[in-house]
MIRO-411210 format. One record per atom (N, C-alpha, C): atom name; x negated, y negated, z negated. Coordinates in steps of 0.02 Angstrom, whole numbers, plus 32768, in hexadecimal, padded with zeros to 4 digits. Layout:
N
MARGU atom east north   up
MARGU   CA    X     Y    Z
...
This chain:
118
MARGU atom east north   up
MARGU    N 5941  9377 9B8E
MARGU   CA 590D  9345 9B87
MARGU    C 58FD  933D 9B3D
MARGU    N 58AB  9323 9B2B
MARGU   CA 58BF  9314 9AEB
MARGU    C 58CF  92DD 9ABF
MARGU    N 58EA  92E7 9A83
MARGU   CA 5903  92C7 9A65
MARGU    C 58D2  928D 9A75
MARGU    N 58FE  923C 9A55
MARGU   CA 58DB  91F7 9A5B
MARGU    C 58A6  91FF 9A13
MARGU    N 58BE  921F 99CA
MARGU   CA 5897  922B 999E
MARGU    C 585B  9263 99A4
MARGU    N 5869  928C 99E5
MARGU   CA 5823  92C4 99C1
MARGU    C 5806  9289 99FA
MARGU    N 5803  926D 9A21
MARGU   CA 57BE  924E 9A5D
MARGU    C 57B4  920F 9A23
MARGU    N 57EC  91FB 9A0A
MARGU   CA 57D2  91B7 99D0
MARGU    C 57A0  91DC 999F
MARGU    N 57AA  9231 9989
MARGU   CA 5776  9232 9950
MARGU    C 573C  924B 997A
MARGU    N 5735  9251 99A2
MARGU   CA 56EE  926C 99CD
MARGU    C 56C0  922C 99D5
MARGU    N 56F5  91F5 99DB
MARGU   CA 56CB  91AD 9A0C
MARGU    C 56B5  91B4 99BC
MARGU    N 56E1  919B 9979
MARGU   CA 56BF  9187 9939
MARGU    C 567B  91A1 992A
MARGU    N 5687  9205 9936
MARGU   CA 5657  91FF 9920
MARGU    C 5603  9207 9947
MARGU    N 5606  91F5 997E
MARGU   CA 55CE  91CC 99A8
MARGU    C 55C3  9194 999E
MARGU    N 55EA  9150 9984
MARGU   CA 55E8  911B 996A
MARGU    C 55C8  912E 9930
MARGU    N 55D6  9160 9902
MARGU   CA 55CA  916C 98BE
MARGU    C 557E  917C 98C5
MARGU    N 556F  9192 9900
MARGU   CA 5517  91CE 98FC
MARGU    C 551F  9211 98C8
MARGU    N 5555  922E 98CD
MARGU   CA 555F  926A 98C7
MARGU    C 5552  9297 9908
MARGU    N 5568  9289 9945
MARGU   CA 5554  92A7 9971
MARGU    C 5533  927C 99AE
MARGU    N 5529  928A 99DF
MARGU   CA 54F7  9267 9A1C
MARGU    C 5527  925F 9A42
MARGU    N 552A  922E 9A71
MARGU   CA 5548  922C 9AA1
MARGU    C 5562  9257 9AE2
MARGU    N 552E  9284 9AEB
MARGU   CA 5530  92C7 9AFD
MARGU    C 5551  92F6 9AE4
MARGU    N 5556  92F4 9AB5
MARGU   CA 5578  932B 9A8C
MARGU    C 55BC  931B 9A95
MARGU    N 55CF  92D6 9A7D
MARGU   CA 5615  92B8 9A79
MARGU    C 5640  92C8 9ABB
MARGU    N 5615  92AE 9AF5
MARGU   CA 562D  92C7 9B40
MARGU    C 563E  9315 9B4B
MARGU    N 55FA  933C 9B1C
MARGU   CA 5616  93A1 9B1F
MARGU    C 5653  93A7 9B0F
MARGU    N 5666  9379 9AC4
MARGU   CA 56AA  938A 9AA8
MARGU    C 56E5  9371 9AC5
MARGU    N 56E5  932B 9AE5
MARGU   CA 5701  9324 9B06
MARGU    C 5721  933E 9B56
MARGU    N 56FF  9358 9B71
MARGU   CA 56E9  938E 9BAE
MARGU    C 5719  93C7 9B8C
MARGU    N 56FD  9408 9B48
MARGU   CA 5728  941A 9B2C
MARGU    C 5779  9423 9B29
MARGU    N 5783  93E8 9B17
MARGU   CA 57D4  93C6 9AE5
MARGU    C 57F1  93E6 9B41
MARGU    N 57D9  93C0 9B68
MARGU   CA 57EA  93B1 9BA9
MARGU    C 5808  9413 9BD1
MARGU    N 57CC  941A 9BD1
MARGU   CA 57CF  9468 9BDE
MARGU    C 580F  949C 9BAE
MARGU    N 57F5  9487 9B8C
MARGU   CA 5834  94BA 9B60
MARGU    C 5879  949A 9B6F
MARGU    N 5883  9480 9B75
MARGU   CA 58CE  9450 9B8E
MARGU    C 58D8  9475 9BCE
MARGU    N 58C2  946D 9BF3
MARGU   CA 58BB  9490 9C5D
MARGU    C 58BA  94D3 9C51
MARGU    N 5894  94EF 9C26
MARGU   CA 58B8  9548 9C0A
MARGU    C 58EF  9554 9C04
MARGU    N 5915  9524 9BD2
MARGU   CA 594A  9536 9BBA
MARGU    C 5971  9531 9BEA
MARGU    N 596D  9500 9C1F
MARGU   CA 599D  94F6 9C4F
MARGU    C 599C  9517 9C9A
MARGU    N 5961  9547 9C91
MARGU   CA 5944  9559 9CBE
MARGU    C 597A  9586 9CE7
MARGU    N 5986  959A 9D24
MARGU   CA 59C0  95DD 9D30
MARGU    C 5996  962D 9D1D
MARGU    N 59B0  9646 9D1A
MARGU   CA 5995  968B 9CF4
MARGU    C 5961  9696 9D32
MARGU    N 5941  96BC 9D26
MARGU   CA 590E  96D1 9D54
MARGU    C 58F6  9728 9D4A
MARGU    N 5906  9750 9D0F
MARGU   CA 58E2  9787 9D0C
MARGU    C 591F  97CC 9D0D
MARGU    N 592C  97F8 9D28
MARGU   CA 5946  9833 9D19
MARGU    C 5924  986C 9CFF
MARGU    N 593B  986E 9CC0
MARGU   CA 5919  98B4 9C99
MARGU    C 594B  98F2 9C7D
MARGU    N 592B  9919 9C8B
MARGU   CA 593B  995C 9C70
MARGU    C 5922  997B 9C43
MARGU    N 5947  999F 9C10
MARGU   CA 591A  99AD 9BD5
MARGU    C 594D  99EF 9BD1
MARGU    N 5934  9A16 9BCF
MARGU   CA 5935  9A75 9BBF
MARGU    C 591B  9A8B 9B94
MARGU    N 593D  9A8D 9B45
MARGU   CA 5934  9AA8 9B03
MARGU    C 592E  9AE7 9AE7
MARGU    N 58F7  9B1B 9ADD
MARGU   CA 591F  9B49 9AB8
MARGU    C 5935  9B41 9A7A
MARGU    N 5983  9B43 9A67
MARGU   CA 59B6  9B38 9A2A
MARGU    C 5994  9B79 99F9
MARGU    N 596C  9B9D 99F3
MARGU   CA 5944  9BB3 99C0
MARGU    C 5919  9B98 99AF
MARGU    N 58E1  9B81 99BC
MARGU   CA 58AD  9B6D 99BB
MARGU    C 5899  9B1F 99AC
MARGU    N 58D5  9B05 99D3
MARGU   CA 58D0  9AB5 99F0
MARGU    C 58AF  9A98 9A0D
MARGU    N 587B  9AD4 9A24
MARGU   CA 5841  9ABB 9A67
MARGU    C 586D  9AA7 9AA0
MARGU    N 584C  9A81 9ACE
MARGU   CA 5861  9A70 9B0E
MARGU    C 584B  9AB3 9B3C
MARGU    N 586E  9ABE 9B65
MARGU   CA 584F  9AFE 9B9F
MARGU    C 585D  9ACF 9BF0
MARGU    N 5871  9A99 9BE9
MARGU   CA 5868  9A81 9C30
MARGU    C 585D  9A2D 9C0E
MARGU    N 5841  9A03 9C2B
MARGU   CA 583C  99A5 9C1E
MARGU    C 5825  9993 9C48
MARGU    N 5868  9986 9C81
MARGU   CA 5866  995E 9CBA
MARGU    C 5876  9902 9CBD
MARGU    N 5835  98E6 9CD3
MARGU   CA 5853  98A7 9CEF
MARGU    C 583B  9888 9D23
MARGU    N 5863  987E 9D45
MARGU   CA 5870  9886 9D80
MARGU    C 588E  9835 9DA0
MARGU    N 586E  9815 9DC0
MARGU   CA 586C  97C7 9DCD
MARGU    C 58A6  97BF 9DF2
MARGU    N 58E0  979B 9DE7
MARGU   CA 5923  9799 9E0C
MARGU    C 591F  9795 9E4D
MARGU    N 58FF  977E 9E6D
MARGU   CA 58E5  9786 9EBE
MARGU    C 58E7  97CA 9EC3
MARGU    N 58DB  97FC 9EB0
MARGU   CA 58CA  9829 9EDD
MARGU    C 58F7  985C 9EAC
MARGU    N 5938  9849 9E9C
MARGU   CA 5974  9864 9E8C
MARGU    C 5980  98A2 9EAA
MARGU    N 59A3  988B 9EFA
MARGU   CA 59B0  98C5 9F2F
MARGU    C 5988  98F8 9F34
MARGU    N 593B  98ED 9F2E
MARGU   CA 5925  992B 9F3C
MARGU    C 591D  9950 9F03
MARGU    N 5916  993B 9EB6
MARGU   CA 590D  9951 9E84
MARGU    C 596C  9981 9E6A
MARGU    N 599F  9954 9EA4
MARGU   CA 59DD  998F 9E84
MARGU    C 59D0  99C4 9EB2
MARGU    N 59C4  99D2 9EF5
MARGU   CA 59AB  9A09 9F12
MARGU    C 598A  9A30 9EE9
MARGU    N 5959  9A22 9ED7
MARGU   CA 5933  9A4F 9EA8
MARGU    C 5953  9A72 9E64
MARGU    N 5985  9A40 9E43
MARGU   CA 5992  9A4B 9E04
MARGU    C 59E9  9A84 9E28
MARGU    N 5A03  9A67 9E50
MARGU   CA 5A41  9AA0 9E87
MARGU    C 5A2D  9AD9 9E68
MARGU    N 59EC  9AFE 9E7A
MARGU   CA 59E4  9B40 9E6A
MARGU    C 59D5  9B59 9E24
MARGU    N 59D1  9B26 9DF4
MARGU   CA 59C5  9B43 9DAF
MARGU    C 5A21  9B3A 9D87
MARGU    N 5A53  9B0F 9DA9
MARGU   CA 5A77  9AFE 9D89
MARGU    C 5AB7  9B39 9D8D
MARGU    N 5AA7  9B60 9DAF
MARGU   CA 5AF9  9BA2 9D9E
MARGU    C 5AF6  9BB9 9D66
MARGU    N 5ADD  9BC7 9D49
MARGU   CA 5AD7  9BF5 9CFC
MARGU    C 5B07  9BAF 9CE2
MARGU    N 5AF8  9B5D 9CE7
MARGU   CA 5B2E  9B3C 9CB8
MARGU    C 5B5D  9B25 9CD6
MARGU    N 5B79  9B24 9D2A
MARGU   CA 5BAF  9B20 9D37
MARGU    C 5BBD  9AD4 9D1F
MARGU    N 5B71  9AB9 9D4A
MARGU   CA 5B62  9A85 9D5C
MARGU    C 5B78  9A62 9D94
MARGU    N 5BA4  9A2F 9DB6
MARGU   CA 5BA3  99FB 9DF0
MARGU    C 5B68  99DD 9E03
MARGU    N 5B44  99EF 9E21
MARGU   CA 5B1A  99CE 9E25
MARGU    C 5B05  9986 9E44
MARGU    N 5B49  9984 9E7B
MARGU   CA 5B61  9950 9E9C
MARGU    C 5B82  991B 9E76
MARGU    N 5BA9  9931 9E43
MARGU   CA 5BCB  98FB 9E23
MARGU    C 5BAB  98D6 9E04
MARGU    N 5B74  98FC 9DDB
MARGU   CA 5B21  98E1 9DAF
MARGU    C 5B18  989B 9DE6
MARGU    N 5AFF  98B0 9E25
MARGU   CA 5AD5  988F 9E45
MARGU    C 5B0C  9847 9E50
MARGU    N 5B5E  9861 9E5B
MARGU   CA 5B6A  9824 9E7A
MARGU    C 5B88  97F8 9E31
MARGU    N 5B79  9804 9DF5
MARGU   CA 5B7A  97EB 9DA9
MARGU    C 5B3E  97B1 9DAD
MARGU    N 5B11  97D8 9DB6
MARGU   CA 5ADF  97AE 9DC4
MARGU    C 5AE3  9767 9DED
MARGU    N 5AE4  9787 9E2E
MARGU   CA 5AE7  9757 9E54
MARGU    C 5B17  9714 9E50
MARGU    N 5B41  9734 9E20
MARGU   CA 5B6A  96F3 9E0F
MARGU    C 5B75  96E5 9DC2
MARGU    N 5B3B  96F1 9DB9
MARGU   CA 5B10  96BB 9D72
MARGU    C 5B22  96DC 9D43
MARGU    N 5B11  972B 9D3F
MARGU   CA 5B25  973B 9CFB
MARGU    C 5AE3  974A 9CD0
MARGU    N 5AE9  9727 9C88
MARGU   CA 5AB4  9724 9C77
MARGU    C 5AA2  974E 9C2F
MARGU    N 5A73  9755 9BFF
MARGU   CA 5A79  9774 9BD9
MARGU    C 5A7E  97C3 9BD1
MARGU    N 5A9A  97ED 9BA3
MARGU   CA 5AA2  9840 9BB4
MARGU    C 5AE5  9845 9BDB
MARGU    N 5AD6  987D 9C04
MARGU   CA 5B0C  986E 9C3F
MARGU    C 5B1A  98B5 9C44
MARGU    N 5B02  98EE 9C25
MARGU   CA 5AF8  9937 9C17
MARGU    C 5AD2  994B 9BEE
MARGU    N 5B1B  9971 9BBE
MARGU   CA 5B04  99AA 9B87
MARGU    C 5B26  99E3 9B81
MARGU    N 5AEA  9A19 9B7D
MARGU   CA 5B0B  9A66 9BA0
MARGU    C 5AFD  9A86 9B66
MARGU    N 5B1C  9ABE 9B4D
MARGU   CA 5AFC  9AF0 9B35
MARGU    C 5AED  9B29 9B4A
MARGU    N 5AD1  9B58 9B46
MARGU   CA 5AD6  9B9D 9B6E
MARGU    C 5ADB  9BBC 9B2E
MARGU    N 5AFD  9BDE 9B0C
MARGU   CA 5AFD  9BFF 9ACB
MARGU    C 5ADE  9C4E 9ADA
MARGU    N 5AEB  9C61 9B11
MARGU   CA 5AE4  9CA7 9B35
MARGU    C 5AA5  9CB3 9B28
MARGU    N 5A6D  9C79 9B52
MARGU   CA 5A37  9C6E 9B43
MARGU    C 5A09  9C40 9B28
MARGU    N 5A32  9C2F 9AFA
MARGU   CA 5A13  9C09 9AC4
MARGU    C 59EF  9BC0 9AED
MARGU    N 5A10  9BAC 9B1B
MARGU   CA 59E3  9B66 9B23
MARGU    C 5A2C  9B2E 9B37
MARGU    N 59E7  9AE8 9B27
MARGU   CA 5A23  9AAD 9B34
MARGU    C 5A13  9A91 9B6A
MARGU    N 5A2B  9A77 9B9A
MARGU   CA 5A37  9A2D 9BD0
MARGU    C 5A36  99EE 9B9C
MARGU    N 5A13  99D5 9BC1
MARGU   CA 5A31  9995 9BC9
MARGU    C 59F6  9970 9BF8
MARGU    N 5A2E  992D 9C0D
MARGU   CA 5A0C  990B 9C39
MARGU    C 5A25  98CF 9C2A
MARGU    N 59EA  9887 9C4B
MARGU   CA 59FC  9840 9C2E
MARGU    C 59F2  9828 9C73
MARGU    N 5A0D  97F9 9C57
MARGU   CA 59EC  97B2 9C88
MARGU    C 59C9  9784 9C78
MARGU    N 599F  9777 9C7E
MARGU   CA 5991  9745 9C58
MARGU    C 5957  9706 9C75
């Protein structure tokens, strides 16, 4: 939630006629929103496939946590070359793992894994 001082300096400065009353309500609306982000439960699974020469991306998946299960099906068949679980990923997840949750290298062929939660 936000602070009792940032909604005290928003009301001031609408009292002040620095901003409109409208405006004051945007920022306040704002303060509000970014708070419910932070606390939000993760919502996105991404994949990101680097080539380690280059530093281009060669895969940038994201992929809406709902539809997890069908997105590790899909990812099952790209993951033998890293001797990947793919099951264990999914059930990490499912029980709130958040942040980078996989980092691979392939040195053989020059690319990286990784995957978040976020």
């Amino acid at each position: 939630m936000a602070t009792h001082e940032e909604r005290m300096q928003i009301l001031k400065m609408i009292e002040g006629g620095q901003i409109t009353a409208e405006e004051g309500a945007k920022l306040l609306d704002a303060l509000e929103a970014t708070e419910e982000e932070r606390a939000a439960p993760a919502r996105w699974f991404r994949v990101r496939v680097t080539d380690m020469k280059t530093g281009k991306h060669k895969v940038n998946i994201n992929l809406p946590l709902g539809l997890l299960n069908i997105g590790a099906k899909i990812g099952a068949k790209f993951s033998a070359p890293f001797d990947v679980d793919i099951d264990e990923i999914v059930r990490a997840v499912r029980q709130g793992a958040r942040g980078k949750i996989v980092d691979l290298e392939d040195t053989e062929d020059g690319e990286r894994v990784e995957i978040y939660v976020e």
